[in-house]
Rosetta silent file (secondary structure, phi, psi, omega in degrees, C-alpha in Angstrom):
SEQUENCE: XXXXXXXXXXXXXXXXXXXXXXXXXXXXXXXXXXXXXXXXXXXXXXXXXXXXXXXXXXXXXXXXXXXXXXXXXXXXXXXXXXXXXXXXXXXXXXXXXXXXXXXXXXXXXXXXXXXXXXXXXXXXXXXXXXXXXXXXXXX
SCORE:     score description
SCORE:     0.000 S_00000001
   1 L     0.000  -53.973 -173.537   -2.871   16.753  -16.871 S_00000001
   2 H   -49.120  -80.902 -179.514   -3.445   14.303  -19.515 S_00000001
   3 H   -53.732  -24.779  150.491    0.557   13.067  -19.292 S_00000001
   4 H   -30.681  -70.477  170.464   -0.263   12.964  -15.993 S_00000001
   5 H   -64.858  -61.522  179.712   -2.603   10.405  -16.034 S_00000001
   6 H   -32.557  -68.801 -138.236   -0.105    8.527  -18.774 S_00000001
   7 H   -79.980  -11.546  177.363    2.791    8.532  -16.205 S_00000001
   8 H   -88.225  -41.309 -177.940    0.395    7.316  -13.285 S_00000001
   9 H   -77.526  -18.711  157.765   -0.814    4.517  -15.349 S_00000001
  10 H   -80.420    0.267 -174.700    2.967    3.205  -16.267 S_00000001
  11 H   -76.742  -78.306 -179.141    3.452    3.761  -12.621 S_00000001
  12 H   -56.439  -45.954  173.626    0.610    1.222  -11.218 S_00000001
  13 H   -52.693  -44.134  113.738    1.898   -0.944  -14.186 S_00000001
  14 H    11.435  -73.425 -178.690    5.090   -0.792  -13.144 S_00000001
  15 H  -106.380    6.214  153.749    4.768   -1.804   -9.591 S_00000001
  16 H   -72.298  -50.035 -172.948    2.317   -4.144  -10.301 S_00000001
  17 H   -60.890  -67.978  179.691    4.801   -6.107  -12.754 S_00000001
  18 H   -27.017  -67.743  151.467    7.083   -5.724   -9.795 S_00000001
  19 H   -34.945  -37.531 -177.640    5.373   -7.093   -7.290 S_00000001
  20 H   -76.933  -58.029 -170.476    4.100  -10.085   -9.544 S_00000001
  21 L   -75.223    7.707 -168.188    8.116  -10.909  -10.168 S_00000001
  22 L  -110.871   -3.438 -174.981    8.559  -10.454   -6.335 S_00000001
  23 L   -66.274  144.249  148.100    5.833  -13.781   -5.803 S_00000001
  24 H   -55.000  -51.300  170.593    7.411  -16.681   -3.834 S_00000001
  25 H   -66.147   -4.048  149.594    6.090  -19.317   -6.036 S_00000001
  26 H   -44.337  -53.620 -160.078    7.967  -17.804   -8.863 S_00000001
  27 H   -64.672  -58.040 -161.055   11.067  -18.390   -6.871 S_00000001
  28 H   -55.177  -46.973 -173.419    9.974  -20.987   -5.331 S_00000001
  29 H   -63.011  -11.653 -152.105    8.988  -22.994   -8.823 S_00000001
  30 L    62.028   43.825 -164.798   12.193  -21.519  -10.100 S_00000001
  31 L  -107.517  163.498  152.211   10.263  -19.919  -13.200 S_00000001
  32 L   -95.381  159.288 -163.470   11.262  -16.629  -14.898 S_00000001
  33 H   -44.099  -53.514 -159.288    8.322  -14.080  -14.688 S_00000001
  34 H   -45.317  -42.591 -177.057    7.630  -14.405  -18.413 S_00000001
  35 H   -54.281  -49.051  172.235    6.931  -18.229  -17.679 S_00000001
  36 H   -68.644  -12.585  170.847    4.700  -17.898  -15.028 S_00000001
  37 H   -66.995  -40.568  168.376    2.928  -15.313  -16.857 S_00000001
  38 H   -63.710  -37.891 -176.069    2.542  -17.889  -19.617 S_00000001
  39 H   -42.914  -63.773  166.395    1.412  -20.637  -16.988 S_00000001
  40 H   -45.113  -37.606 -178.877   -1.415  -17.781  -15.861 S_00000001
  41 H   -75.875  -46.483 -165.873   -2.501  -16.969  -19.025 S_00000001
  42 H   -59.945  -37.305  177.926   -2.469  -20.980  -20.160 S_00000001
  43 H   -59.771  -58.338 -165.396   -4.166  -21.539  -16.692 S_00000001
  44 H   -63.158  -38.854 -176.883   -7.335  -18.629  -17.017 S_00000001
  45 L  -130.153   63.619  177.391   -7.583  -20.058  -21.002 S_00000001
  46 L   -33.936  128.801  177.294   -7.114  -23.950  -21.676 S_00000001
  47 L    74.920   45.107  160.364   -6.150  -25.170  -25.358 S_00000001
  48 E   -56.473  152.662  148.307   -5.096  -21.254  -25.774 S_00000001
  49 L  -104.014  176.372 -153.407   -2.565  -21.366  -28.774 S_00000001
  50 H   -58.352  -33.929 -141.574    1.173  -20.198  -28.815 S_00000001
  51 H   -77.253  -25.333 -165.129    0.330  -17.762  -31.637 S_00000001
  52 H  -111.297  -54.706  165.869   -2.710  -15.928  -29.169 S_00000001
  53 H   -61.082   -7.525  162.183    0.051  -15.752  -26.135 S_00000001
  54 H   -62.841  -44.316 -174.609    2.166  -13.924  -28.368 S_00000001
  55 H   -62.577  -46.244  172.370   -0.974  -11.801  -28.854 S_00000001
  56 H   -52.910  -42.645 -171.507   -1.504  -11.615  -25.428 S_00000001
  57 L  -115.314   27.536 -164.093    1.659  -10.947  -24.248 S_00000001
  58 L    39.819   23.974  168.268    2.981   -8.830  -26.760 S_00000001
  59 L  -118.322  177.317 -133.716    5.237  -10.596  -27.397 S_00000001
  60 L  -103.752  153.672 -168.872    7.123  -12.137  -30.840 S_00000001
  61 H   -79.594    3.408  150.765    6.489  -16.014  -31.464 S_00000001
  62 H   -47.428  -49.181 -162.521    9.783  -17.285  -31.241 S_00000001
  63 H   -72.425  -51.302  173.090   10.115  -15.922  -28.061 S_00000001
  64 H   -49.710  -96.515  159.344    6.889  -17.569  -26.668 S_00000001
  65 H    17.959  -65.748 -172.755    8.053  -20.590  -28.563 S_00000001
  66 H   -87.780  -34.466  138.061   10.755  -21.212  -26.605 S_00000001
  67 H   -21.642  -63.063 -164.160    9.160  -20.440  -23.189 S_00000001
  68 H   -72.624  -40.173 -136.220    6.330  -23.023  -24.153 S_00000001
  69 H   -92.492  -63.903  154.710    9.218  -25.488  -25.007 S_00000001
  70 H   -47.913  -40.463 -151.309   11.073  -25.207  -21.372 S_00000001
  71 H   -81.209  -33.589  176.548    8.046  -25.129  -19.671 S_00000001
  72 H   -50.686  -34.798 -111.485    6.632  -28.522  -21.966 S_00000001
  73 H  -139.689  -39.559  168.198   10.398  -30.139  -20.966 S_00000001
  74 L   -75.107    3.591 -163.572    9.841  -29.378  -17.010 S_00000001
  75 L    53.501   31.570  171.519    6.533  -30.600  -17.582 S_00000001
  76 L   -82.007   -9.005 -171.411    4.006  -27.770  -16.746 S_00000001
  77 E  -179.378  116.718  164.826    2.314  -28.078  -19.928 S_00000001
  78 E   -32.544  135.503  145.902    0.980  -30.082  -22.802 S_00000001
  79 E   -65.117   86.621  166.371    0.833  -30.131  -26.239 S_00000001
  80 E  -113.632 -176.537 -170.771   -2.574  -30.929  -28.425 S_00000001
  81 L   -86.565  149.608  172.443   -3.856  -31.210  -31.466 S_00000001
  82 L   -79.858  158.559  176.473   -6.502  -28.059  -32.048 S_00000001
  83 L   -60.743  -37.530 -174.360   -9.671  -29.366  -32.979 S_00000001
  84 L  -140.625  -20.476  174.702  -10.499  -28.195  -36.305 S_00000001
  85 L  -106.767  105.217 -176.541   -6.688  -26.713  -37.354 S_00000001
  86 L   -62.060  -37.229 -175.620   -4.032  -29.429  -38.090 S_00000001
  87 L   -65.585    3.891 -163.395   -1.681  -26.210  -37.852 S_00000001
  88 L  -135.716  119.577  176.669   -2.208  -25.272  -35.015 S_00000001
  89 L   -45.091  144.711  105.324   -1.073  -26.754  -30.898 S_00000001
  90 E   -83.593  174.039 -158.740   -3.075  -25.842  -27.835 S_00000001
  91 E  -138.832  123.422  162.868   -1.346  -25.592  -25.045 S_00000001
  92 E  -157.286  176.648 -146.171   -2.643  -26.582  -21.514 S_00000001
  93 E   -89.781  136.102  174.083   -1.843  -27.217  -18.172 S_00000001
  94 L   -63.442  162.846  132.293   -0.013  -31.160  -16.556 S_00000001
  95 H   -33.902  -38.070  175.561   -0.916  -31.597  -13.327 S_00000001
  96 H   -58.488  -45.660 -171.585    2.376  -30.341  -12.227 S_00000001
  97 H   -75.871  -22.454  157.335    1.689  -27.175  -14.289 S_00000001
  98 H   -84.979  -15.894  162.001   -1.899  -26.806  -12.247 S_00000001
  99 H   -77.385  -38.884 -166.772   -0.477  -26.911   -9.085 S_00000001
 100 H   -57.728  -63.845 -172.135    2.240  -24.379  -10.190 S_00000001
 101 H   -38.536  -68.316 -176.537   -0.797  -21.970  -11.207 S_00000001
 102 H   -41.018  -63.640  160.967   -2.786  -22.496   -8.278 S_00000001
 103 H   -17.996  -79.649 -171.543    0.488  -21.084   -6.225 S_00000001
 104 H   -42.933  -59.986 -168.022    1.047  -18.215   -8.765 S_00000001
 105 H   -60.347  -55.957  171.063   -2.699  -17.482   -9.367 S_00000001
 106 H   -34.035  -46.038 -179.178   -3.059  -17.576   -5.476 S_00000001
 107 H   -45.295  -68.836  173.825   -0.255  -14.576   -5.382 S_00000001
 108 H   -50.786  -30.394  179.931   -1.590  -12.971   -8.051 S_00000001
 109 H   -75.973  -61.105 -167.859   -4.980  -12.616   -6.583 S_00000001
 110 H   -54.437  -51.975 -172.259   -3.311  -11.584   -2.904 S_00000001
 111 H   -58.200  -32.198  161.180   -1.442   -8.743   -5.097 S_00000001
 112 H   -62.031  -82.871 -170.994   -4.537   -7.298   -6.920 S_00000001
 113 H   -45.237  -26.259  176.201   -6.544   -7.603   -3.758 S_00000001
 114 H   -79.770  -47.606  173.146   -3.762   -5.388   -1.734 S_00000001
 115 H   -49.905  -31.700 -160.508   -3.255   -3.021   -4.782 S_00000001
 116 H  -137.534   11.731  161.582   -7.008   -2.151   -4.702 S_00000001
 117 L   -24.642  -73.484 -179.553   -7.990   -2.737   -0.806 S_00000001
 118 L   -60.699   -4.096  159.515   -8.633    1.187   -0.255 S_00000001
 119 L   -95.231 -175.493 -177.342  -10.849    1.364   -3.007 S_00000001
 120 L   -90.208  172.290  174.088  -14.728    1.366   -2.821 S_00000001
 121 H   -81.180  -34.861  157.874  -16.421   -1.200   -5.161 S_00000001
 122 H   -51.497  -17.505 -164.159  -17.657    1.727   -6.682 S_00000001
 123 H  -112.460  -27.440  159.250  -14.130    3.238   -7.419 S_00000001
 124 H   -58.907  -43.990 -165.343  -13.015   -0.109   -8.908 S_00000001
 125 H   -97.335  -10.806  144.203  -15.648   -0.090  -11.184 S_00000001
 126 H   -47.648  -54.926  173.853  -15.186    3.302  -12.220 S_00000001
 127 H   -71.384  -26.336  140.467  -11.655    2.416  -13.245 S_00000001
 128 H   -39.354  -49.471 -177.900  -12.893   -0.449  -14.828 S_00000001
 129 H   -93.649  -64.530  163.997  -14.916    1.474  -16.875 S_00000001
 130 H   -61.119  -30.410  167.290  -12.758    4.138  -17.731 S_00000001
 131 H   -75.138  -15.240  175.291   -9.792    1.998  -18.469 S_00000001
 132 H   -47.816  -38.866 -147.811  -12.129    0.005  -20.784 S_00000001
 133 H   -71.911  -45.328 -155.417  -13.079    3.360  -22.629 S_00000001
 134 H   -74.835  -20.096 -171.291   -9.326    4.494  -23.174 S_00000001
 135 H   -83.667  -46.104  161.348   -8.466    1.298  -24.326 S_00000001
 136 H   -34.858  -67.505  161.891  -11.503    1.092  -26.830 S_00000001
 137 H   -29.787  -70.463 -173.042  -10.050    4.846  -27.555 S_00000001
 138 H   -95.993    8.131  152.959   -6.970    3.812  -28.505 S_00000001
 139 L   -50.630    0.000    0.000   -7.797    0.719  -30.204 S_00000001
């Protein structure tokens, strides 16, 4: 039962991811997923830094690094100084790079809301609550 529940939850992850690399404003902006994922995250958290979207996205900072680099060089997204840390960029969104969000974000929203139509508000927030717990669990 238990791997059960694993193999359902890489499932919905799964076809969630899909669907998200299946948006038209991806295509349309010409981004690759990871980029618009950075765009989303950089949108939802202004002056984020590179080193907390690695963290975010599990992924290693080179890789991010070079993402943030095309995406600066197409102009979707800024470079500042942090506030209190000379070492350290934020990163937040041009104008160009907030309309590209709004698109994406727009998607992203229609794709959530269709994924979770059929539930009750109650059955969301169960699953809310229980994926909190497992993650706290395996934290």
């Amino acid at each position: 039962m238990n791997e059960d529940l694993v193999d359902v939850l890489r499932q919905v992850t799964s076809a969630f991811l899909d669907r998200l690399q299946e948006m038209g404003a991806v295509a349309e902006l010409e981004l690759a997923p990871y980029q618009a994922r950075l765009l989303s995250l950089i949108g939802r958290r202004p002056a984020i830094s590179q080193l907390e979207l690695a963290t975010s996205t599990e992924r290693d900072k080179a890789q991010v690094a070079r993402a943030i680099k095309e995406l600066e060089k197409r102009g979707f997204v800024v470079r500042s100084e942090h506030a209190t840390d000379w070492r350290t960029r934020c990163l937040t969104l041009s104008e160009e790079g907030s309309r590209a969000w709004e698109l994406i974000d727009r998607e992203r929203k229609a794709v959530i809301d269709k994924a979770l139509r059929e539930c009750s508000s109650q059955e969301q927030h169960a699953l809310r609550r229980t994926l909190k717990t497992i993650i706290r669990s395996l934290g």
